[in-house]
C-alpha positions in Angstrom: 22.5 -2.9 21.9 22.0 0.2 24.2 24.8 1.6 26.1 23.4 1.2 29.9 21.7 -2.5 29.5 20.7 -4.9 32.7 18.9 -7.6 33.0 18.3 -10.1 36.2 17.0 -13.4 35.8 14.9 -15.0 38.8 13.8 -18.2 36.9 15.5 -21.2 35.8 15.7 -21.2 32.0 15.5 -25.0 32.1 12.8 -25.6 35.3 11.7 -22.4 36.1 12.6 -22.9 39.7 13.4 -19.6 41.2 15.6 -21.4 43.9 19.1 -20.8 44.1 22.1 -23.3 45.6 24.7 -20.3 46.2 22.5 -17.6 46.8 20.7 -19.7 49.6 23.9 -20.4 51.3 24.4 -16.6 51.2 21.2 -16.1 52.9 21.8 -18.0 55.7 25.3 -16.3 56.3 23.2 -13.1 56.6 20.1 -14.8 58.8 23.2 -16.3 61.3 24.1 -12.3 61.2 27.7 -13.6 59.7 27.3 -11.6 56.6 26.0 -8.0 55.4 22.6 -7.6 54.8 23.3 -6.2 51.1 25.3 -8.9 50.7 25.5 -11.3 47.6 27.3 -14.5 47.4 27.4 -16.3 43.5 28.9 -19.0 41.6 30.9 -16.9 39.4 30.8 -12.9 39.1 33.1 -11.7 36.3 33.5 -7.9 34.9 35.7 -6.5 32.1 35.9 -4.7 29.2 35.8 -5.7 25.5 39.7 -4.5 23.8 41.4 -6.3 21.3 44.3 -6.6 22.7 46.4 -6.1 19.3 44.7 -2.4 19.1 44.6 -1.5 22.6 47.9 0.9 22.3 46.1 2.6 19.8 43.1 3.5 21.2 43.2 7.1 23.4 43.4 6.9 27.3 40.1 8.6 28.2 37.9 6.6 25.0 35.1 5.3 25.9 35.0 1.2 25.5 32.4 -1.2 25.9 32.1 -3.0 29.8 30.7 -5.9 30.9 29.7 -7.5 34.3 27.4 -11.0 34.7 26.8 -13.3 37.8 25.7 -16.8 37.7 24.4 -19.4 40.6 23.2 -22.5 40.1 19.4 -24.3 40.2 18.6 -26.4 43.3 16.0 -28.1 41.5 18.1 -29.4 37.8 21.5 -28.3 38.7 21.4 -25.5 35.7 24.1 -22.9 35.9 22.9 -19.9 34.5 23.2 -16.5 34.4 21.2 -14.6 37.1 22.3 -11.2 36.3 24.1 -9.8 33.0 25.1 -5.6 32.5 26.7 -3.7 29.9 27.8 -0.1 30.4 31.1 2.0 29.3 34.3 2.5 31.0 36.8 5.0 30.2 40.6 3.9 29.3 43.2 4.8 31.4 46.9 4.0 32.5 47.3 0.7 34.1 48.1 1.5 37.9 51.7 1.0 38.5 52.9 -2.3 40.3 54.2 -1.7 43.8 57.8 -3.0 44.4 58.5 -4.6 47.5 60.5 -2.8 50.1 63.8 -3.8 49.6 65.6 -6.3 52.5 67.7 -4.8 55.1 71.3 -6.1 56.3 69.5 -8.2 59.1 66.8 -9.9 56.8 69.1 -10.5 54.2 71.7 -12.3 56.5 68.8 -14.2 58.1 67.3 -15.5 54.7 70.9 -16.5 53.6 71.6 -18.5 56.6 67.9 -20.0 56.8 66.7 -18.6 59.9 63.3 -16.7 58.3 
């Protein structure tokens, strides 16, 4: 499979009705000026990389892997999901970004939580 691959779909594999539930709904968002013109609205959008999970400590921060992005919507005419947009590029490995800890309480908001008056 190449490295940089996209492909959109504008027909219904079932129908071949080019008319979208989701994307529709997006469109009048935009027309009532209540959205972004570039904007996109979907069923489901999902992206992510391909790692085995058992061999991902072993693999070298900065290797390339293979990614993965797809979108799908659903037909107005059958009721088809299906996938309206699929992609497969690389990403590069790095450190997972470090969790933020919340602030610790003060004296105040601690005696407050203990006595129940949030």
């Amino acid at each position: 499979m190449e490295k940089n691959f996209h492909k959109s779909f504008t027909k219904c594999p079932c129908c071949g009705s080019e008319r979208r539930f989701l994307e529709q709904l997006g469109e009048e968002l935009r027309a009532r000026g209540l959205a972004r013109p570039e904007w996109q609205f979907h069923l489901d959008v999902r992206q992510g990389v391909v790692l085995d999970p058992a061999k991902d400590a072993a693999i070298p921060i900065g290797s390339e892997i293979p990614a993965y992005g797809l979108m799908t919507d659903i037909c107005t005419n059958c009721g088809c999901i299906y996938a309206i947009d699929i992609s497969r590029s690389d990403a590069k490995k790095s450190l997972a970004p470090i969790p933020l800890m919340p602030m610790p309480m003060n004296r105040a908001q601690r005696r407050r939580t203990e006595l129940g008056r949030n």
